[in-house]
C-alpha positions in Angstrom: -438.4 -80.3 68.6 -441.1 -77.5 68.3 -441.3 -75.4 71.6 -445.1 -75.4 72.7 -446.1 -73.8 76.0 -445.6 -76.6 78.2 -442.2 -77.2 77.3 -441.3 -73.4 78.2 -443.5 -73.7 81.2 -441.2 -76.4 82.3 -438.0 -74.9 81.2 -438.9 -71.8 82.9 -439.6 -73.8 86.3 -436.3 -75.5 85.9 -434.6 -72.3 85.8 -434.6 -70.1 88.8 -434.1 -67.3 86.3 -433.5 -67.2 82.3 -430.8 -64.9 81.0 -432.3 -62.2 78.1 -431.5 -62.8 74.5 -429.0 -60.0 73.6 -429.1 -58.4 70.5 -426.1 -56.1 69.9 -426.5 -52.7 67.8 -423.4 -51.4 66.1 -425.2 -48.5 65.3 -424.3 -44.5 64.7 -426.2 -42.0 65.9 -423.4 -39.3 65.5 -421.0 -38.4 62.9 -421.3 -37.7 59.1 -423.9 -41.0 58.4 -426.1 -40.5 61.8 -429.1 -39.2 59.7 -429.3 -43.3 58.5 -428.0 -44.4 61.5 -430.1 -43.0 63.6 -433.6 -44.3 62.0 -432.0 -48.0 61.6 -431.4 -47.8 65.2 -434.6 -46.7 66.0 -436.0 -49.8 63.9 -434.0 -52.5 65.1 -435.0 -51.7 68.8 -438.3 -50.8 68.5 -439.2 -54.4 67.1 -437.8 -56.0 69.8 -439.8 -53.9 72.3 -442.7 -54.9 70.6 -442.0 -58.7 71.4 -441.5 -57.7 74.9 -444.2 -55.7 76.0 -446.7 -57.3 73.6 -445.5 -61.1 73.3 -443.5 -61.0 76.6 -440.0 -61.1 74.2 -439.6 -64.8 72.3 -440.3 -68.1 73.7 -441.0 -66.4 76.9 -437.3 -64.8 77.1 -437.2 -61.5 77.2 -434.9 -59.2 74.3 -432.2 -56.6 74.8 -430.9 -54.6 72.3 -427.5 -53.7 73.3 -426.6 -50.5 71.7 -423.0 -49.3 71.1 -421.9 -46.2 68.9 -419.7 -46.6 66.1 -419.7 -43.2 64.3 -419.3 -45.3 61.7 -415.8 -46.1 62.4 -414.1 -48.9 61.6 -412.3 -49.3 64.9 -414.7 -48.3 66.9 -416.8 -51.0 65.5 -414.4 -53.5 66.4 -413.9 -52.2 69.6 -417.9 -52.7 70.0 -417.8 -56.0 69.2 -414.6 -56.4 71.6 -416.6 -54.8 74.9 -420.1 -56.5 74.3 -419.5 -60.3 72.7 -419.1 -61.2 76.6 -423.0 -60.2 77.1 -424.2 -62.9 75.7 -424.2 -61.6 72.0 -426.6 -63.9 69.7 -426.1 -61.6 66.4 -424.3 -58.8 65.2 -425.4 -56.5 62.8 -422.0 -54.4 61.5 -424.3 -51.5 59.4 -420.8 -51.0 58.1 -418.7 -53.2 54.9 -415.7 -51.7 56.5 -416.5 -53.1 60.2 -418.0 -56.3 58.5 -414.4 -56.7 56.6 -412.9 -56.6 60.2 -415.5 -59.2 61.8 -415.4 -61.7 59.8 -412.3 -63.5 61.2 -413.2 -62.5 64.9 -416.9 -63.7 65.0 -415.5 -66.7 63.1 -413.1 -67.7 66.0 -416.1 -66.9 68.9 -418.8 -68.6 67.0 -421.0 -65.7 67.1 -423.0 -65.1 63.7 -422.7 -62.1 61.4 -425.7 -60.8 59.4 -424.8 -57.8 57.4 -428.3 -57.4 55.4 -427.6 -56.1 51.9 -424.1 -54.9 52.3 -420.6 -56.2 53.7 -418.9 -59.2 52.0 -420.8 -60.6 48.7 -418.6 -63.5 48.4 -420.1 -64.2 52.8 -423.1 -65.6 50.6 -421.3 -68.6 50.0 -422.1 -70.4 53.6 -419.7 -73.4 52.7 -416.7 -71.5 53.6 -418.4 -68.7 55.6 -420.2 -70.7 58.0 -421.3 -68.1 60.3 -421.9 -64.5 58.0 -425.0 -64.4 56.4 -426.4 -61.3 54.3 -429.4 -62.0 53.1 -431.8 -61.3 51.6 -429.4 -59.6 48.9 -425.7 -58.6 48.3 -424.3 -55.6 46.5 -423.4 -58.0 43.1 -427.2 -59.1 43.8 -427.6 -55.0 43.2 -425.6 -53.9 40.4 -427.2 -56.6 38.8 -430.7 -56.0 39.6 -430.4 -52.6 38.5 -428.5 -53.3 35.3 -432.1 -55.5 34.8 -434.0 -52.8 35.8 -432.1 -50.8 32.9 -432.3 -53.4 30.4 -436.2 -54.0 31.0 -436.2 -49.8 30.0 -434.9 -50.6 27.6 -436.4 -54.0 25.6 -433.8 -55.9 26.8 -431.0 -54.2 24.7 -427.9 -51.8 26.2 -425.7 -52.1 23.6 -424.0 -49.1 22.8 -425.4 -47.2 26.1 -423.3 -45.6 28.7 -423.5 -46.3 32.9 -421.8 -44.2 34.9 -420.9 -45.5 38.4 -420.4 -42.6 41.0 -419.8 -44.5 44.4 -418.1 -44.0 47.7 -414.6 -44.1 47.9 -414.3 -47.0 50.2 -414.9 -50.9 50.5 -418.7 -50.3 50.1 -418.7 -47.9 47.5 -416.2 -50.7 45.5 -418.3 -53.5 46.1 -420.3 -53.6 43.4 -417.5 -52.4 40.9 -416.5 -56.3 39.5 -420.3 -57.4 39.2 -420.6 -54.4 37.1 -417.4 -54.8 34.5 -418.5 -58.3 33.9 -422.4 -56.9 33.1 -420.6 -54.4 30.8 -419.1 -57.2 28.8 -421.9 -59.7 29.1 -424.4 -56.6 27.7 -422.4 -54.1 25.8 -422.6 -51.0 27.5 -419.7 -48.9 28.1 -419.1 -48.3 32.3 -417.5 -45.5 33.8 -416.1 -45.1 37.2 -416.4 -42.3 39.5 -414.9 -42.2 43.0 -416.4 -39.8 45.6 -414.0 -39.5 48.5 -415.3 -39.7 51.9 -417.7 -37.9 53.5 -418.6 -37.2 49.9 -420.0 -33.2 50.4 -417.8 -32.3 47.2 -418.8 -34.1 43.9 -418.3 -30.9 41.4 -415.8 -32.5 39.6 -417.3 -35.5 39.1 -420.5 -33.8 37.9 -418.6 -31.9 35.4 -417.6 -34.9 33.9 -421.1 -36.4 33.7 -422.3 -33.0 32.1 -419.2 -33.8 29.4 -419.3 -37.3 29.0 -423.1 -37.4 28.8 -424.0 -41.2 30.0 -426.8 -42.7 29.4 -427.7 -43.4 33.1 -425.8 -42.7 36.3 -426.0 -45.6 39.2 -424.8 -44.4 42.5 -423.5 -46.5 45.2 -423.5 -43.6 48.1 -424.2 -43.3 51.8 -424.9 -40.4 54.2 -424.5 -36.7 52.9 -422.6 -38.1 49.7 -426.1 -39.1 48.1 -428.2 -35.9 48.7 -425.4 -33.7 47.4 -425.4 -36.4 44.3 -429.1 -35.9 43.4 -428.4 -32.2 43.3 -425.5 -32.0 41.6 -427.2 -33.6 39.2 -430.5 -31.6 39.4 -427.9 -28.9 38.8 -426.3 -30.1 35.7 -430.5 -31.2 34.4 -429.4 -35.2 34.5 -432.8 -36.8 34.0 -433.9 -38.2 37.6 -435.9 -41.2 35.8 -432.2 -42.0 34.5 -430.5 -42.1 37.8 -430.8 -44.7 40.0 -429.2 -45.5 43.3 -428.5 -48.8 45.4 -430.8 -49.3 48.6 -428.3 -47.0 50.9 -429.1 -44.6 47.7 -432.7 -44.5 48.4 -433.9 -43.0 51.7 -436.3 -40.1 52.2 -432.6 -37.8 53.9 -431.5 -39.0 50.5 -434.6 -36.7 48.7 -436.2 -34.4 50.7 -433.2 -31.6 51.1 -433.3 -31.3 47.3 -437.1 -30.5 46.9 -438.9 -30.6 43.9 -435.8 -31.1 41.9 -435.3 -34.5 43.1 -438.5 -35.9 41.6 -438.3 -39.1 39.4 -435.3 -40.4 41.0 -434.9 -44.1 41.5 -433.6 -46.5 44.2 -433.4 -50.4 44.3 -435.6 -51.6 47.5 -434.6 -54.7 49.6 -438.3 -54.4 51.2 -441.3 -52.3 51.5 -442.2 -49.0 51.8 -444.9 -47.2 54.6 -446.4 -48.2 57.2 -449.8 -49.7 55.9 -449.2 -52.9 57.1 -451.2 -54.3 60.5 -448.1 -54.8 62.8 -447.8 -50.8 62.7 -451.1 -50.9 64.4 -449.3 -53.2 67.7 -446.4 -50.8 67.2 -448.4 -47.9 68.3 -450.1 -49.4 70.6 -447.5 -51.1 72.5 -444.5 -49.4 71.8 -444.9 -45.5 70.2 -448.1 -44.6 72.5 -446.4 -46.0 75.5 -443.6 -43.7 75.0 -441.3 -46.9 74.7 -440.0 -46.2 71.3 -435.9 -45.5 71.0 -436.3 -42.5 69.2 -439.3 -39.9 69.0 -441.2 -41.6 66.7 -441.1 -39.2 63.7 -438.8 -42.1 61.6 -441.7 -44.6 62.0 -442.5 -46.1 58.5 -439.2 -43.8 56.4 -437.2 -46.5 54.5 -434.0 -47.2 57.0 -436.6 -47.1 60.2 -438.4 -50.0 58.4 -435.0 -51.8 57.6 -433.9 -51.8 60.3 -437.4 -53.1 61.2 -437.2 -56.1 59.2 -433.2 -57.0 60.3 -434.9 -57.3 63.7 -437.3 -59.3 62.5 -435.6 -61.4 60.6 -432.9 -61.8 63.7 -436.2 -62.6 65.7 -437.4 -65.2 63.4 -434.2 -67.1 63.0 -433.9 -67.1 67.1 -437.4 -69.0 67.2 -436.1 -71.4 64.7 -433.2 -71.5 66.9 -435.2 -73.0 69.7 -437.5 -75.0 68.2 -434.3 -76.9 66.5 -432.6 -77.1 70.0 -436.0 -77.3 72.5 -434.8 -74.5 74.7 -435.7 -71.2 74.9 -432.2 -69.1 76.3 -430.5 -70.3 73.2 -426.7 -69.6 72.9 -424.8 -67.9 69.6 -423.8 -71.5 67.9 -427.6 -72.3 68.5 -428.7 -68.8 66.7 -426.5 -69.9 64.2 -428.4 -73.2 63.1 -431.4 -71.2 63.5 -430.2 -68.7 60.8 -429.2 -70.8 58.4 -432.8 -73.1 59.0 -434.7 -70.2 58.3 -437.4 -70.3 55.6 -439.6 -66.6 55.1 -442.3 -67.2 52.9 -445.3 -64.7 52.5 -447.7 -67.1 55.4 -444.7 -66.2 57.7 -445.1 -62.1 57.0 -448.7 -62.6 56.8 -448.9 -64.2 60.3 -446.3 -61.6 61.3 -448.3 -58.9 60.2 -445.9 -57.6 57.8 -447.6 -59.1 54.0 -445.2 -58.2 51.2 -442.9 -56.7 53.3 -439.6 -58.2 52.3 -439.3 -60.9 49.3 -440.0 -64.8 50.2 -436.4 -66.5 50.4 -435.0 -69.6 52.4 -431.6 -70.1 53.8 -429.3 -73.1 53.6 -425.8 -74.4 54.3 -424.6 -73.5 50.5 -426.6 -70.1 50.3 -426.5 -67.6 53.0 -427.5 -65.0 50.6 -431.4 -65.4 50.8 -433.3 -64.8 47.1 -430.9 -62.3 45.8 -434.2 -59.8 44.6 -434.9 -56.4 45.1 -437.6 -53.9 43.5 -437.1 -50.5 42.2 -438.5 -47.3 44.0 -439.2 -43.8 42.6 -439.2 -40.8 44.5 -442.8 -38.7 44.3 -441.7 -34.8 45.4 -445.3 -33.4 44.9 -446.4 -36.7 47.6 -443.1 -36.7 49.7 -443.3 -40.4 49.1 -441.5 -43.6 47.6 -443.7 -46.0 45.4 -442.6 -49.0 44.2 -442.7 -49.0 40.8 -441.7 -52.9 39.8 -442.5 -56.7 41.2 -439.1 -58.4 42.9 -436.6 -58.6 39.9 -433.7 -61.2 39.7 -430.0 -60.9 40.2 -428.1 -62.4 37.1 -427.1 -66.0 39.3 -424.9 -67.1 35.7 -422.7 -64.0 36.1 -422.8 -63.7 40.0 -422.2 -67.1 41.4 -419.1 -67.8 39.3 -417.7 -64.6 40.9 -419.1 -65.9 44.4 -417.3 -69.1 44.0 -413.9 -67.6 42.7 -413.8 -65.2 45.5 -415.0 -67.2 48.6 -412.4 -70.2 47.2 -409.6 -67.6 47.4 -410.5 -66.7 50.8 -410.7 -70.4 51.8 -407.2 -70.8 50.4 -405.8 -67.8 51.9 -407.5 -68.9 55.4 -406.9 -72.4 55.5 -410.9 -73.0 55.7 -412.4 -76.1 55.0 -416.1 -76.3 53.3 -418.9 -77.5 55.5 -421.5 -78.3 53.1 -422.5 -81.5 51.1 
């Protein structure tokens, strides 16, 4: 049932007053990883401002971001999710594998939907047995393979006999990717190294050394925080090509860039969406929002790749709650009701048009088998001399015939392990 005026007019009537739709912020704006914290954050909120103070919030119920600080800590996340689920949570957004890891079985019992965009769980793409975690619109696997593409494409389709070395964070994240990556190595014939960079990640000499010694073809870096400026220049230091380095899209923000200066030209990130702010809902952003002195930071972050992701996570969490109520025909919609509305939702480029956001984020749909949205990112290239990203490729393609195998094998395990029983077909 599609929810036209009327019908809210009436609900509205009904009701002597609606409850707000409460969108909960695990976020970090202290501690070693507040400098991408902090813009994401400043993102996610300030999209749902706009909705209120320009569109009155969504289907005439006003948004609330409920923020709650992490530092980035596992068990502080949790006890987030413990002190605000009560409020009415619709969607949680971890910004954390580790807290994702932790949530997984908790939002499963309270029926509260998980989205962890581009991180957390890959295997949570299979919806059958993770009914309520989605991470679209790609997961790590989605990203080691999408840069092994990007690597192959440089070079006419053929790594055999190359060298990748992996430096990632010595943690769940930082091993996500490591499986998708051995199996890539065998499918194509390149020779993969690992290199773990222990947490916070400020000393890398070591590891360095070995890339000067080893001398591999291309470095892929799955970092976060400090650990991925000190990476770039380490490896300014050592003269690794920057055009041969090439990081995951928590690799690829301008904190990432900007501390090593010139040095840090040429180097590459894969991009889940867009970069800037030339696109017309940044106009409504400073009008309603920035000008008005509404915004949740200062405003300096507006358009930098993690303000604009965490952006488009809001929207995308906006998006799903109007599906949401038109599936349901009421407006103050409840978590199992944001949950439908998630896994009904369809993005196409009308959608980001209409939204104001055109090529913002690649076209995907959702469904009961696949949570994980298209599984495409593009590749981005720092510009020192500009102090910008460009985009420097169209959306590529994860490899599905090596991923999904590994999607299946790992989400049936967990179903084993868990007693779960799959909800699709």
């Amino acid at each position: 049932m599609k929810l036209g005026t009327l019908t809210i007019a009436a609900i509205c009537a009904a009701a002597p007053a609606m409850a707000d739709l409460v969108y909960p912020s695990l976020s970090y704006r202290t501690g070693p990883y507040a400098a991408g914290g902090i813009p994401f954050a400043d993102g996610y909120a300030d999209y749902f401002t706009l909705l209120n103070e320009r569109d009155g919030g969504i289907g005439g119920v006003m948004t609330r971001v409920l923020e709650c600080e992490t530092g980035y800590n596992t068990e502080k996340g949790v006890e987030c999710y413990e002190s605000t689920k009560g409020e009415g949570a619709l969607v949680y957004q971890p910004l954390s594998t580790g807290i994702t890891y932790q949530l997984i079985p908790k939002t499963a019992a309270d029926g509260i939907p998980l989205h962890t965009m581009g991180y957390g769980r890959t295997s949570a793409a299979n919806g059958s047995i993770f009914n309520n975690v989605f991470n679209y619109p790609a997961n790590y696997w989605d990203g080691a393979s999408i840069a092994v593409n990007h690597l192959l494409e440089e070079n006419g389709g053929d790594l055999s006999g190359k060298t990748i070395a992996l430096v990632y964070h010595n943690s769940a994240y930082g091993k996500e990717p490591i499986r998708t990556l051995e199996e890539l190595s065998e499918k194509h014939g390149f020779d993969l190294s690992l290199l773990a960079v222990d947490h916070p990640g400020q000393e890398q000499k070591s590891q360095w050394l070995q890339i000067r010694r080893e001398r591999p073809d291309y470095v892929v870096m799955w970092g976060w925080g400090v650990m991925n400026q000190v990476a770039i220049q380490e490896a300014a230091n050592i003269r690794f090509p920057m055009e041969n380095f090439i990081g995951n899209w928590w690799a690829g923000s301008e904190n990432d860039v900007l501390p090593v200066g010139e040095a840090a030209n040429g180097y590459k990130s894969l991009a889940m969406h867009n970069v800037g702010t030339d696109f017309p809902i940044y106009a409504d952003l400073n009008q309603y929002v920035i000008d008005a002195g509404k915004a949740a930071g200062n405003g300096d972050q507006v358009g930098t790749v993690l303000y604009n992701r965490g952006f488009y996570a809001a929207m995308l969490a906006a998006e799903a709650t109007k599906k949401a109520q038109e599936i349901h025909g009421v407006a103050d919609i409840t978590p199992a009701m944001m949950r439908d509305g998630m896994e009904a939702l369809v993005v196409d480029e009308a959608l980001m048009e209409s939204l104001g956001m055109p090529n913002f984020g690649p076209a995907f749909s959702v469904s009961c088998e696949n949570h994980g949205g298209s599984g495409q990112a593009k590749v981005q290239q720092w510009d020192a001399a500009a102090g910008e990203w460009n985009i420097i490729t169209d959306w590529i393609d994860s490899d599905r015939a090596v991923i999904d195998p590994l999607i299946a094998e790992d989400s049936g395990a967990y179903a084993a392990e868990n007693n779960i029983t799959p909800v699709c077909g």
